[in-house]
C-alpha positions as CSV (number, residue, x, y, z in Angstrom):
1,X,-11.1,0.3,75.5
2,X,-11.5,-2.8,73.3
3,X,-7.9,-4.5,72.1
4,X,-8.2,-5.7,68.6
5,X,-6.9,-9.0,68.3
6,X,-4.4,-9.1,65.1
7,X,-3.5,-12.1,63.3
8,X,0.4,-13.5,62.6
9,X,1.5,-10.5,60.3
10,X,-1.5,-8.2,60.8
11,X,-1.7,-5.2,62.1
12,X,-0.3,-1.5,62.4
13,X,4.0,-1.5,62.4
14,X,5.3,-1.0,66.1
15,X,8.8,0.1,66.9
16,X,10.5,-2.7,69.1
17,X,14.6,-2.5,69.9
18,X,16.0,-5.9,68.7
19,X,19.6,-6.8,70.0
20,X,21.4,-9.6,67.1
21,X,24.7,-10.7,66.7
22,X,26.9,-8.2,65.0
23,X,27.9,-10.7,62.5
24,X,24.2,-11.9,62.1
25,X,23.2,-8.3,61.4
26,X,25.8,-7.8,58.8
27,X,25.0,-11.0,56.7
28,X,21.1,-9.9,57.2
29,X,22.2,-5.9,56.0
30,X,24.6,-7.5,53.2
31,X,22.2,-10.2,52.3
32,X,18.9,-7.8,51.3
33,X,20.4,-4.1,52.2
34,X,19.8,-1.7,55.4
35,X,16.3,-0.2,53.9
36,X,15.3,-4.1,53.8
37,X,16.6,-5.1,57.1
38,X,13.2,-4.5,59.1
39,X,11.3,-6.3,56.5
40,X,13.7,-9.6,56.4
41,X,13.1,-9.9,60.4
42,X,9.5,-9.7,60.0
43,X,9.1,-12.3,58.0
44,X,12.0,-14.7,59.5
45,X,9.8,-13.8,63.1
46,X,6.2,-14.7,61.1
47,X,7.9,-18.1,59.8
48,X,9.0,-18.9,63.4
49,X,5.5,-18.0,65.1
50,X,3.8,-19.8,62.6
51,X,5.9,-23.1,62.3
52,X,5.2,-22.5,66.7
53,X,1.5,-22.5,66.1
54,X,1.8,-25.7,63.5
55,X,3.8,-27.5,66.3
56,X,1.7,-26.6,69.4
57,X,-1.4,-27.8,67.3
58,X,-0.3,-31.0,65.8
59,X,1.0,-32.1,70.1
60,X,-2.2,-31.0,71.2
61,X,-3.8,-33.5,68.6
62,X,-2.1,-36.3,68.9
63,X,-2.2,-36.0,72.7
64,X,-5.9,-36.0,71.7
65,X,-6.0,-38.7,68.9
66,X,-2.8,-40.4,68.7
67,X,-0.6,-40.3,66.1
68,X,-1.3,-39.1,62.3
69,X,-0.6,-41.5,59.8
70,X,1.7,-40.4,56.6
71,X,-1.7,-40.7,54.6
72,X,-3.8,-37.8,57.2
73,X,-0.5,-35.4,57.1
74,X,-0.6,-35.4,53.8
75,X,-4.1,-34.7,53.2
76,X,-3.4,-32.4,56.1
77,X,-1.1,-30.5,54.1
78,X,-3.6,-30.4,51.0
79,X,-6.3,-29.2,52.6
80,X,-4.0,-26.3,55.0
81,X,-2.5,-25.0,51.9
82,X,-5.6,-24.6,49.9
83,X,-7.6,-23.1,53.1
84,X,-4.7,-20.2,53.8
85,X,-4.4,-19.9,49.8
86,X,-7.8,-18.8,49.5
87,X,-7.7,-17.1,53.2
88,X,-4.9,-14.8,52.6
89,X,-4.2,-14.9,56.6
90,X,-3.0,-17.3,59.5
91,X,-5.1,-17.5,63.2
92,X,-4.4,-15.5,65.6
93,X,-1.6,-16.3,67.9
94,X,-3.1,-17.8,71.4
């Protein structure tokens, strides 16, 4: 049996138990509602996992290459936003 790798928010929903803060949970329930709550999490997990990938790549590269100049990070940026525009989707978490 063959996994199929899914991408940063990809995928069928799978039940997980989550343990927060009560007060963190009523600001999330208060803030968008309980039918909402799942969805909020999701997203607020995806932004973490992707800024995690962004931030593992960009050390790997400079360990590589050396610094990047405020000129390449900008282009950087450019050129990231236009590719997951058009993409729809982020890479697979490694």
């Amino acid at each position: 049996m063959t996994e199929t790798p899914y991408s940063v928010g990809e995928g069928p929903a799978t039940r997980v138990s989550l343990s927060l803060p009560e007060g963190t949970a009523e600001a999330i329930r208060q803030r968008v509602g309980k039918r909402e709550f799942s969805a909020f999490i999701t997203a607020a997990v995806e932004r973490e996992l992707r800024g995690q990938i962004l931030d593992e790549y960009l050390a790997d590269y400079e360990r590589r290459k050396g610094p990047v100049s405020e000129q390449d990070q900008e282009r950087a940026r450019q050129i990231f936003d236009e590719v997951f525009t058009e993409e729809g989707q982020w890479p697979a978490v490694s």
